[in-house]
N, C-alpha and C positions, 0 to 999 in steps of 0.2 A: 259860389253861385255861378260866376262863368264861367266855371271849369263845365258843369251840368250841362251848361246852356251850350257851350262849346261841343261836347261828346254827343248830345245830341243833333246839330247842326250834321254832325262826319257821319251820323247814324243816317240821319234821312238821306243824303247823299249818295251814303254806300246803297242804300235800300232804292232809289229808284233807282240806281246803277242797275242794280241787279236785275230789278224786271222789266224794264227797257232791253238788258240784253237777255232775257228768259223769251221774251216776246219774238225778239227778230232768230233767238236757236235755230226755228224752225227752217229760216231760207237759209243759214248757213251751212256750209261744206259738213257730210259726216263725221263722227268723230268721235272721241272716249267723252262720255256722262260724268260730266265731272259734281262738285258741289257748288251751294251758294260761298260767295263774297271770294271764296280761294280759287275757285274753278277746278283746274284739274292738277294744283301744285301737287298735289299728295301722292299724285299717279307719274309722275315726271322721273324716274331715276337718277340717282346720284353720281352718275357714271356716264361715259360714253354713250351721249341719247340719240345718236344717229341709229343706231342697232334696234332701240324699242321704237324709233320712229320708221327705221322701215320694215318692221313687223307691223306697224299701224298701216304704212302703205299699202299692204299685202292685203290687211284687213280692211282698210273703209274707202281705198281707191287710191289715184292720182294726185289729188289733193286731201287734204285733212284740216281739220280744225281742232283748235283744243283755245283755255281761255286758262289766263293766268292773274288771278288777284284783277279782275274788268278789263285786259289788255286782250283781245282778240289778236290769234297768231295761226294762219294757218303756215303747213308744210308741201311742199309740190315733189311726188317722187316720183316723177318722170321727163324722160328729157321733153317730151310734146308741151307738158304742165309748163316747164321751165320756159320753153322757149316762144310758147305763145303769150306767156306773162311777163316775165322777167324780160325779151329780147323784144319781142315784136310791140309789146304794151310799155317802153321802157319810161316814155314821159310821164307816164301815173307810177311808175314801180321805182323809179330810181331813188327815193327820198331814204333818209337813214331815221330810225327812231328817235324819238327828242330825247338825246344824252341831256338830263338836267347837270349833272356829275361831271361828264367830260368835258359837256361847252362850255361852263364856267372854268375848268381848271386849265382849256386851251384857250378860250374867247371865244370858241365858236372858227376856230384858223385850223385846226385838223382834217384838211381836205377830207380825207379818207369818209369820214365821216359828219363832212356837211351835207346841208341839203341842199340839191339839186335845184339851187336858185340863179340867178343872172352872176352872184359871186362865185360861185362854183364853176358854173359852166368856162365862165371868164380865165380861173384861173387854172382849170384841170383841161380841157378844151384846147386853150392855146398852152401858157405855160408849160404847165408840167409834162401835158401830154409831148409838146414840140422836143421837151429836154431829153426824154424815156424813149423816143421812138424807134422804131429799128435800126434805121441807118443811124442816128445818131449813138446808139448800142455799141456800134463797131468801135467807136474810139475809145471804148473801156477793153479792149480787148487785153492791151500789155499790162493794165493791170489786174485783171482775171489772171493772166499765166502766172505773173508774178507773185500772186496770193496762193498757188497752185504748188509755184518749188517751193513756198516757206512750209505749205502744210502738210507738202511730202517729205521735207526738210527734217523738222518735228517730230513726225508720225516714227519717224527711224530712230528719233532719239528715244522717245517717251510712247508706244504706241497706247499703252494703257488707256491713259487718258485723251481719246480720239474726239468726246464730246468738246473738250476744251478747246483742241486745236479745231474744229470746226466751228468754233463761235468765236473764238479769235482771228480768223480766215476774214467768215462773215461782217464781222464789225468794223476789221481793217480797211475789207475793202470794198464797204460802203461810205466808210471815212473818205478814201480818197475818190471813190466815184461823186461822191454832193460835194464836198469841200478841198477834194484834191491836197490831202495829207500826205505825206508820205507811209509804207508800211508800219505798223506796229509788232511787235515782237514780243508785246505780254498785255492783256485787258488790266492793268492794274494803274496805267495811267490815270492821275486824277481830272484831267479830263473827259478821260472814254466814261472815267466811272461816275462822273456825272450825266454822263448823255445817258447811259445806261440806267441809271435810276431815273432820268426823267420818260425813258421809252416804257419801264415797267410800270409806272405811273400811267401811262395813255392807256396800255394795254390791261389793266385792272380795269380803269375807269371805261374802256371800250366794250366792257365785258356786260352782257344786257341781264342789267335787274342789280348791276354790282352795288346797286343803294335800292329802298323802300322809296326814295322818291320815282325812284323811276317805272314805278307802276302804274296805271291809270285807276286806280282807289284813294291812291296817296299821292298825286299829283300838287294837292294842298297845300304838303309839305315845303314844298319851296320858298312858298311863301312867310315861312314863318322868320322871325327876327333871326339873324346873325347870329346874335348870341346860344338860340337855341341848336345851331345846326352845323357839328362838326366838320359837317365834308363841306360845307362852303367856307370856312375860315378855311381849313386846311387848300383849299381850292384855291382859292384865290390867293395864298400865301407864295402857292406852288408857280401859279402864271404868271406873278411879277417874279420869279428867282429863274423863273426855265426863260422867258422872254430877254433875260439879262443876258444869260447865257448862249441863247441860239440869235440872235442880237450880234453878239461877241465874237464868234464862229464866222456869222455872214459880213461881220465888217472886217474880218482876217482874211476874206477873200476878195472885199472890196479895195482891200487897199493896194493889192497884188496888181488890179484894175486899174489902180489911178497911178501905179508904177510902170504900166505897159506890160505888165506880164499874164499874157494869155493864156489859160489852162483853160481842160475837157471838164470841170468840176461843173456840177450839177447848178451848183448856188453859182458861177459864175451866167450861167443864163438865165436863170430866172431873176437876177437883179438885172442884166440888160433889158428881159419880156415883164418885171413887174414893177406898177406904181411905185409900188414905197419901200423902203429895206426893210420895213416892219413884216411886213406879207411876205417879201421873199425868203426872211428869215424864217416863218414857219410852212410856208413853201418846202423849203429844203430839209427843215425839220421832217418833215409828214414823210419825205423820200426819204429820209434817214431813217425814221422809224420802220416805215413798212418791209424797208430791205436787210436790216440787221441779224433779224432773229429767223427769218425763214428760211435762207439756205441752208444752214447749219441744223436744221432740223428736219430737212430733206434727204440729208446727208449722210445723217442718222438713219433712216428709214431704208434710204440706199443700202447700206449697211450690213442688215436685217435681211434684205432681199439677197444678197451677195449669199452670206451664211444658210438660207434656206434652200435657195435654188442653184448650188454648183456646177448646173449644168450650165446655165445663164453667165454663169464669170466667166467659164475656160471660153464660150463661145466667143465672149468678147476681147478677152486676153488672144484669142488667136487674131482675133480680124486687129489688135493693135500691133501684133508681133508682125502680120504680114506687113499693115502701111507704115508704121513707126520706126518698128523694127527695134533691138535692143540698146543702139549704141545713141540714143538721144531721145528727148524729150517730146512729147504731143504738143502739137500747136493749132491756132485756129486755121491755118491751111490745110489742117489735116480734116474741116469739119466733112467736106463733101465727100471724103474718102472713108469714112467712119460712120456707117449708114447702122448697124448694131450698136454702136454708141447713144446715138443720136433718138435709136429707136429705145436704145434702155432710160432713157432720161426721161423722154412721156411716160414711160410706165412705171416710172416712179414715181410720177406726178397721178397719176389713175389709180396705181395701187393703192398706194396711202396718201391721199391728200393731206397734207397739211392744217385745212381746214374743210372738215367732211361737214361740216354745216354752212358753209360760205358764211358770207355775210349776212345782213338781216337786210332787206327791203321794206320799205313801208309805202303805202297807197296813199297817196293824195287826193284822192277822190274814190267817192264810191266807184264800184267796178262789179261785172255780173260776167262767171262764167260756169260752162256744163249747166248750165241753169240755177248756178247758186250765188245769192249776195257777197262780195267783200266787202264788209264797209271802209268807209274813211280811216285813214291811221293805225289801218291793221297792220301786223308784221308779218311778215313774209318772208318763209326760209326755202332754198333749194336744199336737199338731200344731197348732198357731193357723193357722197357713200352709196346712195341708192343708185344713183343715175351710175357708176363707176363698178358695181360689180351688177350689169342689168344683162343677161345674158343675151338678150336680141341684142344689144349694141356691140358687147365685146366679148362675146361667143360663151360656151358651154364652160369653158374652164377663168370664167372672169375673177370667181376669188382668190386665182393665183398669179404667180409673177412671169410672165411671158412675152417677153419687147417681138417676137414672131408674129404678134396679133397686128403690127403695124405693118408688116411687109402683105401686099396682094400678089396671085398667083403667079404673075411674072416678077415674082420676086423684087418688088420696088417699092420702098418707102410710100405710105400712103395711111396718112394721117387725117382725113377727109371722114371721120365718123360725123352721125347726123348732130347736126345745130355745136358742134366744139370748132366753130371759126378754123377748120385746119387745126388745130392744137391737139387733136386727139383725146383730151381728156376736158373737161370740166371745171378744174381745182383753181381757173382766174377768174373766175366767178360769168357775170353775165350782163347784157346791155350796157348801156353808158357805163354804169359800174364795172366794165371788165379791168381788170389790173393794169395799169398802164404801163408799170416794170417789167411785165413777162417779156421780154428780149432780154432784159441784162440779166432776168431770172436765168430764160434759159441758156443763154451765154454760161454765166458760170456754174450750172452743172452739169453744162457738156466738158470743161475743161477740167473740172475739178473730178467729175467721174474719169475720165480720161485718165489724167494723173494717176491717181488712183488704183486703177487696175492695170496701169504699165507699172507699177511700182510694188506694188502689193499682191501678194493672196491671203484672202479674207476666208477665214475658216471660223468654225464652233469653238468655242472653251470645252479643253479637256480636263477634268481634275485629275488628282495623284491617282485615284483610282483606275485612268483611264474611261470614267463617266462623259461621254459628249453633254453638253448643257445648249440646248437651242433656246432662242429668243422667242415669248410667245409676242405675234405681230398683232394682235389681237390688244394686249396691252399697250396704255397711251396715258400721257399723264397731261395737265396744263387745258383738255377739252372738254371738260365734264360741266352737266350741270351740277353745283355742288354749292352748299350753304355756307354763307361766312359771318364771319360776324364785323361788320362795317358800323353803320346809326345804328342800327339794332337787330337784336338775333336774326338767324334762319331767312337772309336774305337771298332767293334764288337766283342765279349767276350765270348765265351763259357765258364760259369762255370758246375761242374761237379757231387757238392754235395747237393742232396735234404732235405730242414729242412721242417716241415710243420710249417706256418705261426703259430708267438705265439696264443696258445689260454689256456682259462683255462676251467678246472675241480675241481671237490672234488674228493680227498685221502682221505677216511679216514679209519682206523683202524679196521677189522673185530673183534677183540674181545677185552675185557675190559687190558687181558694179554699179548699182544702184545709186548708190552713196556717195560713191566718187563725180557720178554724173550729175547728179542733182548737188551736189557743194560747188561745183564747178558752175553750174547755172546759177546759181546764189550770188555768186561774186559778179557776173558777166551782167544777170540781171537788175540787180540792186546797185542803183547808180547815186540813188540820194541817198542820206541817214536816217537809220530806220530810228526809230522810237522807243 
């Protein structure tokens, strides 16, 4: 009998949901017709939904609406949309969706993804932002290079597997950027291989809709007992075992502290700038995560662009043979002399974002714009992909790969496109929200591209036939909406990070001395024991 009574309780529920939001459709943004109680899930693609959302742009404007199971979400694909909401509106727009899923399996301690409350401001504001910041950037520099000769080091051994050595790069030397590790020389440590399950853990659970609780039909959900609700046992299992662990890591750097030994590590300042070790440990956590997985997936795409566009390598292969030269290595002295370098690294942040939907924004308060309602705790997406191939911003040939679109007619760097802060591209999102890491972002794929095409030519796969196999850049894997099976079927998923689907190339070696120079920097530069 309460089971009756119950079902009907979620019935009436969902039923005024529904015509409360049929009522206000009308003042909201245009948008795809979707149906009752599901809205427009049916109509969402399984794939790459930047592409059908900026065909929607094309079709209903600047902004868009769509509704997903009673969760209102508009999309902004244009940089004016973006930067009068997202930048000039940021103290209504900076909030994150309420992770039911994530806060419990972090506390509610994943910067990244709290909300813009007096806790956040306090500790992404001061902290983290003070740790991340440009000039403080610079003193990661020796170990940028030094992650640089191990992955050109590698690359000569084994090029095949390029993917690996760029995630092993990335992990290393985010390890010693928070915690000041020394190098690693294989991800099979069992303690990387814990941090790395507990990162792929954030980034599922980051993932919006990666549970039925986290829709506004089923919000209920949360509430029910313990017993009935797997992701919160598993949750909560998870955040007293990862808390032990990043706990563990930040008291390996505090005790370096109470020895007198001063290092550049990330978690060494944020335990001087925060209250408790508790905080600063997932402080340092949250910089761990965000910086792990994303260079190495930039890098990749780098990659892609090298093999499509040959004209683009030799161009920069030459501007490093004139300032480098062949008898040593790229350095961060060489940055202001390496103006095509510098210029290929935005455009590989422009080309293929990493994340072509950014982040999600949610409104804090109602808001009214072009003349249409946002309500409260709607979500809110920039288009990275739309704003990034818009031909008024970055000219007639924006779908392609061209670092020339950053030089102006006196031929000089000029990254100055409208509302990207100087950045040239889009892909660190926007307001208070902008990425606080993009310096050591860009730090290490100017040095790491650098390396790279002083050491390397990067061509297509031949087969035996003499068949060329190009990479289609179109293909991406890890960013799709796509259905999983979590509490229960056919949960829609927004993930957030784009890889371009494996594919292979040849590395190989521009000169017979390559190898010689780079084992010789190996030794000179690696002063502690690697891992």
């Amino acid at each position: 009998m309460w089971t009756t009574g119950l079902l009907f309780f979620i019935g009436t529920l969902i039923t005024l949901r529904v015509f409360k939001s049929l009522r206000l459709r009308s003042q909201f943004p245009p948008g795809p017709r979707g149906l009752p109680i599901v809205g427009n899930l049916l109509q969402l693609p399984t794939n790459r939904p930047w592409l059908i959302f900026d065909k929607w742009t094309k079709q209903y404007g600047p902004i868009f609406y769509f509704n997903v199971a009673g969760q209102n979400i508009v999309v902004l694909g244009t940089h004016k949309a973006v930067a009068d909401l997202l930048d000039r509106r940021s103290n209504i727009y900076s909030y994150r969706p309420n992770y039911v899923v994530l806060n419990t399996l972090t506390g509610g301690m994943y910067w990244a993804f709290t909300q813009a409350d007096n806790l956040w401001k306090k500790t992404t504001s001061t902290a983290v932002v003070r740790a991340l910041s440009a000039q403080t950037a610079k003193e990661y520099f020796p170990y940028q290079e030094t992650e640089s000769i191990i992955m050109v080091d590698q690359l000569l051994t084994d090029p095949e597997i390029f993917a690996d050595h760029f995630q092993r790069a990335s992990t290393s030397l985010t390890l010693s950027i928070v915690y000041g590790w020394p190098p690693i020389l294989s991800s099979t440590h069992p303690t990387v291989l814990q941090i790395d399950q507990f990162n792929r853990r954030l980034l599922q659970a980051a993932a919006l809709g990666s549970s039925w609780v986290e829709f506004e039909y089923f919000k209920w959900m949360k509430y029910l007992p313990k017993w009935m609700c797997r992701w919160r046992r598993d949750a909560e299992e998870n955040f007293d075992r990862d808390s032990a662990l990043l706990e563990g890591l930040s008291m390996d750097v505090q005790k370096q502290m109470d020895a007198g030994v001063e290092t550049t590590a990330i978690a060494n300042k944020l335990l001087r700038d925060t209250d408790s070790q508790f905080e600063a440990a997932w402080n340092s956590a949250s910089v761990y995560a965000a910086g792990a997985e994303t260079t190495s997936g930039q890098l990749a795409w780098f990659l892609q662009a090298m093999i499509l566009y040959p004209e683009t390598q030799r161009l920069a292969q030459e501007e490093l043979d004139s300032v480098v030269g062949p008898d040593r290595l790229p350095t961060f002295h060489d940055y202001e002399s390496l103006p095509y370098i510098r210029a290929t690294v935005k455009e590989v942040l422009r080309w293929r974002s990493l994340t072509p939907l950014g982040l999600p924004h949610r409104l804090s308060q109602d808001d009214y714009y072009e003349g249409y309602i946002l309500p409260k705790d709607t979500i809110c997406f920039a288009n990275i992909w739309s704003l990034h191939h818009d031909s008024k911003l970055f000219g007639h040939d924006a779908e392609h790969f061209n670092p020339r679109r950053f030089f102006n007619a006196d031929g000089e760097l000029d990254f100055s496109i409208a509302d990207t802060r100087n950045e040239g591209h889009f892909g660190y999102g926007f307001g208070k929200r902008i990425c606080p890491g993009r310096h050591i972002a860009n730090n290490s794929l100017f040095i790491h591209i650098a390396f790279l095409l002083w050491a390397f030519n990067i061509t297509p796969e031949v087969d035996a036939d003499g068949n060329t196999h190009l990479p289609d850049p179109l293909q991406c894997i890890e960013a799709s909406i796509i259905y999983e099976l979590l509490d229960l079927p056919f949960c829609l998923c927004f993930k957030y990070c784009s890889r371009p689907t494996p594919f292979r190339c040849n590395i190989v070696a521009r000169r017979a001395d390559v190898t010689d120079i780079v084992a010789q920097a190996k030794v000179e530069r690696i002063h502690q024991e690697s891992i």
